[in-house]
C-alpha positions in Angstrom: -5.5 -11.7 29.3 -4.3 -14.3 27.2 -2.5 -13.6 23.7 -3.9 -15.9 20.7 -1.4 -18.1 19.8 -0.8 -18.5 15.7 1.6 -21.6 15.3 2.0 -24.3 13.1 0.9 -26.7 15.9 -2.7 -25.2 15.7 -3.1 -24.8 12.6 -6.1 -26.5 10.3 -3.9 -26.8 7.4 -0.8 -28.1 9.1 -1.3 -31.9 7.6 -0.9 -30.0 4.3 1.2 -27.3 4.8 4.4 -26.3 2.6 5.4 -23.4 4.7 5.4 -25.3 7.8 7.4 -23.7 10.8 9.0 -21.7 8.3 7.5 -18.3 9.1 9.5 -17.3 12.0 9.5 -14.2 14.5 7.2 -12.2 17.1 5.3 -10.3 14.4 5.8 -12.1 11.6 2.0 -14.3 10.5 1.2 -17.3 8.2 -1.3 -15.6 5.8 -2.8 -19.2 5.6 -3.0 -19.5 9.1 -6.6 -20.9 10.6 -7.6 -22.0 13.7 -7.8 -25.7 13.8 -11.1 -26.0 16.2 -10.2 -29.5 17.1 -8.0 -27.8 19.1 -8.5 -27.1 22.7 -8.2 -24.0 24.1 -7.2 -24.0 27.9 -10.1 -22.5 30.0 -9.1 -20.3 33.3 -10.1 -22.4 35.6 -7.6 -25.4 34.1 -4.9 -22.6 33.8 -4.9 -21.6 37.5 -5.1 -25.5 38.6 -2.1 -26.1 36.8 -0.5 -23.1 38.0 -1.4 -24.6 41.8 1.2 -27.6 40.7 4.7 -27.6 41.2 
């Protein structure tokens, strides 16, 4: 199963942001972090195709 992913990169406010990239370790979270929906998520299918590369 695939772990959500909360980084600057995909975040709605990133254009904006003051605390950009400066929150830093595995449990530490942006509490102004959202979800850009813009933003793609990979589907399954395109992960396993990928994975078929190489």
């Amino acid at each position: 199963m695939a772990e959500k992913v909360e980084i600057c990169v995909v975040c709605a406010w990133r254009a904006t942001c003051q605390k950009k990239f400066s929150v830093s370790g595995k449990d530490m979270r942006c509490p102004d972090f959202v979800k850009d929906v813009t933003v793609k998520d990979k589907t399954e299918k395109e992960e396993k195709k990928e994975e078929g590369k190489g």
